[in-house]
N, C-alpha and C positions, 0 to 999 in steps of 0.2 A: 635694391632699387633697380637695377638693373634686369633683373628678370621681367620688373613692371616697364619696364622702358620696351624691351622686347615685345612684352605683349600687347604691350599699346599699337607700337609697331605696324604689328602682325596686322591689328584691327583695323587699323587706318587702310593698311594694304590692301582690306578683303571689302571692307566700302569705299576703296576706291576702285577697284574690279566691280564690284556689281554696280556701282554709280554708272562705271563708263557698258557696264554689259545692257544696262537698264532702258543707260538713254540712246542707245541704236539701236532700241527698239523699236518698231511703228504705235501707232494707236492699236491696231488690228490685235498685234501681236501680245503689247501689253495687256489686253483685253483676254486673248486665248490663255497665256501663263497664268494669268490670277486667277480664271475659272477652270484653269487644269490643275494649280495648284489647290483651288479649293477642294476639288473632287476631289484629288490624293488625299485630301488628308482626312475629308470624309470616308476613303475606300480604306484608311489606316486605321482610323479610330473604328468603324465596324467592325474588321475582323481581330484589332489587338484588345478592345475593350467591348465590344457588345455580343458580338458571335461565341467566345469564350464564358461572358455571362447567362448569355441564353443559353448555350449546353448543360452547362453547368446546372439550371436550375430546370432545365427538362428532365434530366438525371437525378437529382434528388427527387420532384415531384414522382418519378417512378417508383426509384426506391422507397420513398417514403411507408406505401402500406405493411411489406416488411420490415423494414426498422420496427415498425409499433410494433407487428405481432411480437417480435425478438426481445425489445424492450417487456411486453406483457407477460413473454416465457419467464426472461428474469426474472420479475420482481414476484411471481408464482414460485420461481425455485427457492429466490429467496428467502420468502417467508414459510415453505416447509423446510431449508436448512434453519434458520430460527426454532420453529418451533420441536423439529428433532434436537437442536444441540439442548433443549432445556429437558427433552425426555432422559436424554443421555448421561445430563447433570445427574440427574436423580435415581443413577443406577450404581450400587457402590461396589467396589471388585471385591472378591472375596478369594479365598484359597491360596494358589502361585499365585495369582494376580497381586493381590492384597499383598502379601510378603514381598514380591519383588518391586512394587509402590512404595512400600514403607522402607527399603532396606535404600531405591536409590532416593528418599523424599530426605532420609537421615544421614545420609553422604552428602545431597546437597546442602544441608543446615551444620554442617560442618562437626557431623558425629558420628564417622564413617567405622569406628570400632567396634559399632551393636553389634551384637549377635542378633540373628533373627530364624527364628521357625516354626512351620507349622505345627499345632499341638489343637486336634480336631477339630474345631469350627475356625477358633481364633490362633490369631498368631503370637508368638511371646517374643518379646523387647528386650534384652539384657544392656546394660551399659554397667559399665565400672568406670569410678572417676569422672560421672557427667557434670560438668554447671546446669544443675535444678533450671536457672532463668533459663538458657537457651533448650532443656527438653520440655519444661513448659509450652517455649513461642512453640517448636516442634508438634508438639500435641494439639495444641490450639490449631495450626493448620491444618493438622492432619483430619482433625475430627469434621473442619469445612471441609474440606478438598475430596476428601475419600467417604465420607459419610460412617467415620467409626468411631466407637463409643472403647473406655474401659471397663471390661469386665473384672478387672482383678488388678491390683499394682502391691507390689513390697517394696520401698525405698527406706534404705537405710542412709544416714547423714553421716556425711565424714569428717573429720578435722577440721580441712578448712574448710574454711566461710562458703556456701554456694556449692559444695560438689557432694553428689552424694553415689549410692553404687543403688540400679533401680531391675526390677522386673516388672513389666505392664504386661498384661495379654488385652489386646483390642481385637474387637473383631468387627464386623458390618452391622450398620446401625441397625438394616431390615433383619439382620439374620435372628432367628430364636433358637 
């Protein structure tokens, strides 16, 4: 309460100054202060709010016809990166590519023990002790992702349930 007490204070202090500044004024001169004070604040609001606005929009109306073209370049770039990344889809690796595709695609799915190598066209897959379901999911992605087929598998089943010892050779889907 006491800070309001002060500031009330203050407020009374500062209209009671301009009360006693106001009334020994003339007519004359009350007259001058209000239309010098109007114009201040006219000559305030111009350059804090309109002179700022008008540059402002002199400058983009410049810029403007470039931004379009730049905007026009993008969206040109853009849709020949589109339509390259789908050329690019549709092109399967094959050789060291393929082998080293498949050797870190089976490290990532958490079957990092394959043997892998090339044997002419295709590559040959070894695992001992896989879970069949996860070189399955493996396969299935592989065959999206890379565009390759089997040409050949031996998989023998072991003991337990789900793990068996396999050889695949895959090779590119396009290859003959």
């Amino acid at each position: 309460m006491k800070t309001s007490a002060v500031g009330g204070a203050w407020a009374d202090m500062l209209q009671e100054q301009w009360s006693n500044f106001w009334d020994a004024r003339t007519v004359r001169e009350k007259t001058m202060l209000t239309w010098g004070g109007a114009l201040l604040a006219v000559a305030i609001g111009y350059s804090v709010l309109w002179a700022p606005a008008a540059d402002g929009r002199a400058r983009l109306r410049a810029n403007l016809p470039a931004m379009q073209r730049q905007l026009a370049l993008m969206t040109a770039q853009a849709d020949e990166a589109r339509s390259l990344a789908g050329a690019a889809a549709s092109v399967a690796p094959g050789g060291q590519a393929l082998k080293d595709a498949l050797t870190a695609s089976l490290s990532d799915h958490g079957m990092p023990g394959a043997q892998v190598q090339i044997i002419g066209s295709s590559v040959q897959v070894q695992l001992k002790n896989a879970s069949f379901p996860a070189w399955s999911a493996w396969l299935d992605d592989v065959r999206k992702q890379f565009k390759v087929q089997v040409v050949e598998a031996h998989i023998t089943a072991l003991k337990t349930d789900g793990q068996v010892d396999l050889t695949a050779s895959l090779q590119s889907a396009n290859a003959h």
